[in-house]
FIRORO-492313 format. One record per residue: residue in three letters; x negated, y negated, z negated of N, C-alpha, C in turn. Coordinates in steps of 0.2 Angstrom, whole numbers, plus 5000, padded with zeros to 4 digits. Example, Ala and Ser with C-alpha at 12.3 -4.5 7.8 and 13.67 -1.06 7.14 Angstrom:
Ala493450284961493850224961493450164961Ser493650114965493250054964493650004961
This chain:
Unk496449314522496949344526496749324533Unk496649374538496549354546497049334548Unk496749284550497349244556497449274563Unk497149344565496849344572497849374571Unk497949384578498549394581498549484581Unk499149494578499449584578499849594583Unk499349634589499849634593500149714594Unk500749724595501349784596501049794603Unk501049864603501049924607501849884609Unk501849904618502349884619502849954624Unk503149994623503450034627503850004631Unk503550014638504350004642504550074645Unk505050074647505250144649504950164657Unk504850224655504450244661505050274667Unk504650254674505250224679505250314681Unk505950334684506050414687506450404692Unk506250424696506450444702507250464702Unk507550434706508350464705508250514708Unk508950554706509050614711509050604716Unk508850644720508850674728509550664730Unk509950734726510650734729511050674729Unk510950654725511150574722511050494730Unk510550494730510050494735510450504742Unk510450554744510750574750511250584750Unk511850584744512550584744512950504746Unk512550464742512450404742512450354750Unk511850394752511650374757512150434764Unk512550464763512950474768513650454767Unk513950424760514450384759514350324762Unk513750304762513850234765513850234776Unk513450294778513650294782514350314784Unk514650364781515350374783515850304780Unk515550274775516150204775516150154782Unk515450164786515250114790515850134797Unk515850214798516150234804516850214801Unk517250234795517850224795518050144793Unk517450104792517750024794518050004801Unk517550064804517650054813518450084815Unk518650124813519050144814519650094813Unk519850084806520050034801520149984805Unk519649964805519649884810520049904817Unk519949924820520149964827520849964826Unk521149984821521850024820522149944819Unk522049924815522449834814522249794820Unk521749814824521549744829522249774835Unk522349844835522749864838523349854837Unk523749844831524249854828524749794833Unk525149804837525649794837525649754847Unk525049804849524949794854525149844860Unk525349904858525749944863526149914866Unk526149904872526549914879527449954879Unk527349984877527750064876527750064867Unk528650104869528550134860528550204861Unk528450244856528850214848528050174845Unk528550124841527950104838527850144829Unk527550104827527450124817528150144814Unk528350084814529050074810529750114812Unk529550124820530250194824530050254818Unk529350254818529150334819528750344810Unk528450334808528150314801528550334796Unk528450394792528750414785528150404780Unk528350354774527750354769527650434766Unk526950464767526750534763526750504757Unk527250484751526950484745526850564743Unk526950624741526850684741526250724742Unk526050704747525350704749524950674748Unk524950614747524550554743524350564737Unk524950574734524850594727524650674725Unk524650714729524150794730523250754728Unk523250734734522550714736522550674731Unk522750604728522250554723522450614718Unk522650654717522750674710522050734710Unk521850764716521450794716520550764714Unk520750714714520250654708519950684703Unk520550674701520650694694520550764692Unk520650814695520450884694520050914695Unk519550864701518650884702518150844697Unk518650804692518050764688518050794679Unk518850844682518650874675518550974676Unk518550984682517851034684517251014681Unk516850964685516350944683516150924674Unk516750914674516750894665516550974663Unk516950994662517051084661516451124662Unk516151114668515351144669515051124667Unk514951044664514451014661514351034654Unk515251034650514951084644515051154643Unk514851184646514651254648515151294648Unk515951284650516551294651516751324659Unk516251374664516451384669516951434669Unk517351454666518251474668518451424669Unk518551364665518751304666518751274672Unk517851274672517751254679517951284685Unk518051344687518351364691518951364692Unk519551344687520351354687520251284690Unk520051224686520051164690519551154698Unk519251184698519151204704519551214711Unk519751264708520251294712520951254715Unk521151194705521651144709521751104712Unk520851104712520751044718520651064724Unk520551134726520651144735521551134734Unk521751204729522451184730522851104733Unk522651074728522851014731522450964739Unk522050984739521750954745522050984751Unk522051074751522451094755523351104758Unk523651074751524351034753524450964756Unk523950944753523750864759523550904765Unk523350944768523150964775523750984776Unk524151014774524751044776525250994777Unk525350944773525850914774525650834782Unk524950834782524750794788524950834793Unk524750904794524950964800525850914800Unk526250944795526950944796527150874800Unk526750824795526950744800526750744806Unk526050754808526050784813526450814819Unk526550874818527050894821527750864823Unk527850834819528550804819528250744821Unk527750684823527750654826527750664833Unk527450724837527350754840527850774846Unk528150804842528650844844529450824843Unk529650784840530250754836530350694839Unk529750644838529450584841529250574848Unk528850604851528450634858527950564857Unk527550554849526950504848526550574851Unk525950544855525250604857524750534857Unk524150564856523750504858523550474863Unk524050514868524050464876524550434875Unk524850434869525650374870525650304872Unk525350314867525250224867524450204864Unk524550144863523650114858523950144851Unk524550134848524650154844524550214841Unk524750264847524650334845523950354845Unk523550324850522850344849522450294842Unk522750244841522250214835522550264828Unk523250284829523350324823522950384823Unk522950434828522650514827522150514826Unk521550444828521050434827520950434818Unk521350364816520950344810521150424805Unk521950454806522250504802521550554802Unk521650554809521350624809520550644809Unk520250574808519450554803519550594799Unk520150544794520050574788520150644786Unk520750674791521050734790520350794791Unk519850754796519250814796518850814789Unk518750734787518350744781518750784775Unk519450794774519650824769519450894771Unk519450924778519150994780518650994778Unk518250964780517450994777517350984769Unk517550944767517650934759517951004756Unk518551054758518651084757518551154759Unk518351154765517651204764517151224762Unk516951184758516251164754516551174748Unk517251154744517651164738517551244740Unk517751274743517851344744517351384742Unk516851354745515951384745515951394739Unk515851344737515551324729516251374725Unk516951384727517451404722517051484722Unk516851544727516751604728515951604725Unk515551544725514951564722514851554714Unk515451524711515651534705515951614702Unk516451644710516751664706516451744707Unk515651734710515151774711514551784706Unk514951714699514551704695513751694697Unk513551644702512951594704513151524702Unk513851524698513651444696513451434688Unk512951394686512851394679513051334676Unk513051324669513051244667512751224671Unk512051234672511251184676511351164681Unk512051184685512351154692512651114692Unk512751074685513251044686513150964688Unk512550954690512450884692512450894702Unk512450964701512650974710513350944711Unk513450984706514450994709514750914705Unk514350874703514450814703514350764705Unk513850794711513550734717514050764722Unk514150834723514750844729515450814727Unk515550794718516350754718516150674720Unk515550664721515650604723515650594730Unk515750644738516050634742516450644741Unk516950694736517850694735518150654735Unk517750604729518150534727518150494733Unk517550484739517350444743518350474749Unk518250534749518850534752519550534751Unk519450544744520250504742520150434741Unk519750404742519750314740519850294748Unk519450324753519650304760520350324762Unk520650374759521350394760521550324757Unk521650274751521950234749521750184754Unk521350164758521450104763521750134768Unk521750224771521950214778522750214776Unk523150244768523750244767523950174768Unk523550124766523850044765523750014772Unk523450034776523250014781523850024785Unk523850104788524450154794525050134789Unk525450154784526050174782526250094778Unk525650044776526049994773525949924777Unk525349914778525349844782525349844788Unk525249894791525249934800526149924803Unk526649934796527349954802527549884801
């Protein structure tokens, strides 16, 4: 019998390139986490150095109502995408749809706080550092939730144009991971403004 050595073929996994969307989605989470650190930071370096009131604690109502619209709208863009993935686009469109719904109550109920700070309150973001570190960091994210749900929108009417296939569904998967990027920033700036802030 030969002593010589029996050598194995050896397979190792051949390397692929990740997605692009992925890629780029990734790569703009990270710069949008970077500006709303800025903010973030900004807001607490500021916290309780107005001159003038009203401060957080006069004027501050927890949005739980709204907080739970928006985190729950998580949840309803991940089982869109579940839905598109197994070739369920009614589904994915209903749940589609409850996630502008719900993003768009969250904008709705920010206008209202808003307003009543406003106007009820007389906070403007010449008030005080307070009032300008709040409309800044709120109204960061109040844009991000707009353009998130203009894009929900896009994407809702080119389904309902019948141009979305299962095959899209790694798109509309790399766009729920801005969604999730703006309800998780919603979780620091609620803990930040409404809990540690008054």
């Amino acid at each position: 019998m030969s002593s010589a050595a029996i050598t194995r073929p050896t397979t190792e996994p051949e390397w692929v390139l990740p997605s692009r969307g992925r890629v780029g989605m990734f790569s703009l989470i990270g710069a949008e986490a970077a500006i709303f650190t800025i903010f973030v930071v900004a807001y607490i370096f500021y916290i309780g150095k107005s001159l003038s009131g009203p401060t957080p604690k006069d004027v501050l109502e927890l949005p739980i109502f709204a907080t739970v619209c928006l985190l729950s709208s998580s949840l309803t863009i991940h089982l869109a995408v579940s839905a598109l993935r197994n070739a369920k686009v009614k589904l994915f469109v209903a749940w589609w749809f409850v996630t502008i719904a719900l993003g768009t109550i969250f904008l709705i109920e920010t206008g209202r706080e808003w307003h009543h700070l406003i106007y009820d309150e007389g906070l403007t973001v010449s008030t005080n550092l307070f009032g300008t570190t709040y409309y800044s960091l709120v109204g960061l994210h109040a844009f991000h939730v707009t353009v998130g749900l203009i894009l929900l929108a896009l994407g809702l009417i080119f389904a309902l144009l019948g141009k979305v296939k299962p095959e899209h569904s790694e798109r509309a998967e790399v766009f729920s991971l801005y969604w999730h990027f703006v309800d998780a920033v919603w979780v620091i700036v609620f803990t930040v403004v409404y809990v540690v802030g008054r």
